[in-house]
C-alpha positions in Angstrom: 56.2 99.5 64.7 59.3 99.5 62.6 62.0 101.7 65.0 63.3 102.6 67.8 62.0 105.4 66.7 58.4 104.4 66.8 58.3 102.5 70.1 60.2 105.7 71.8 56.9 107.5 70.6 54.6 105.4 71.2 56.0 105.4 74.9 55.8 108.7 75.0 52.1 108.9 74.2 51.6 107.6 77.9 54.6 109.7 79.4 57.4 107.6 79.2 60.4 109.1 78.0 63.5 106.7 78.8 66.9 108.2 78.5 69.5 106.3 81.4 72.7 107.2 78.9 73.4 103.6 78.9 72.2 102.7 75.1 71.7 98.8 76.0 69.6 100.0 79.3 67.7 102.3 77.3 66.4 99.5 75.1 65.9 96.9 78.0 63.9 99.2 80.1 61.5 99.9 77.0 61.1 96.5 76.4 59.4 96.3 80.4 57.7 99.5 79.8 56.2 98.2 76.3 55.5 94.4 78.5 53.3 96.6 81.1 51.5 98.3 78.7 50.4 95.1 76.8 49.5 93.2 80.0 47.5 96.3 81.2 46.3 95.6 77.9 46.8 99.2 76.5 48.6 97.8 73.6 47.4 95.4 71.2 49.4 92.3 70.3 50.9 92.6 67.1 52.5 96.1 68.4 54.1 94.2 70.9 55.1 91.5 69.7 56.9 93.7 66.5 58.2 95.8 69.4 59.4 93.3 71.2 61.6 91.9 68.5 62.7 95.0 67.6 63.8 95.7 71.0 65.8 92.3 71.3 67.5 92.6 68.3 69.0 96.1 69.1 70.2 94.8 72.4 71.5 92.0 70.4 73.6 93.9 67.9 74.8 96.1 71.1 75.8 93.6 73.1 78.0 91.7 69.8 79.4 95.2 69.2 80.4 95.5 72.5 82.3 92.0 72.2 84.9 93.2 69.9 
């Protein structure tokens, strides 16, 4: 996975559509939806862990953005 993009439709392969309206929320709650499906062991571990990363460094740049 190399977006946002990607994991949104990846999530949406099992159902999971995620839209709160609060961007930051949006990408936490991913991140546990993508952490169940790898511990029901629906997802294999380089997906997460690229997900995962991903997901963290969006909230990242959200949260510095929202500092200024």
């Amino acid at each position: 996975m190399k977006t946002i993009y990607d994991i949104q439709q990846y999530l949406k392969k099992f159902g999971t559509l995620i839209y709160i309206g609060d961007r930051i929320a949006d990408l936490e709650l991913m991140e546990s939806e993508v952490h169940e499906l790898y511990r029901a062991q629906l997802m294999d571990t380089r997906d997460y862990q690229s997900a995962v990363l991903l997901l963290r460094h969006e909230i990242q740049l959200l949260r510095e953005q929202h500092k200024d």
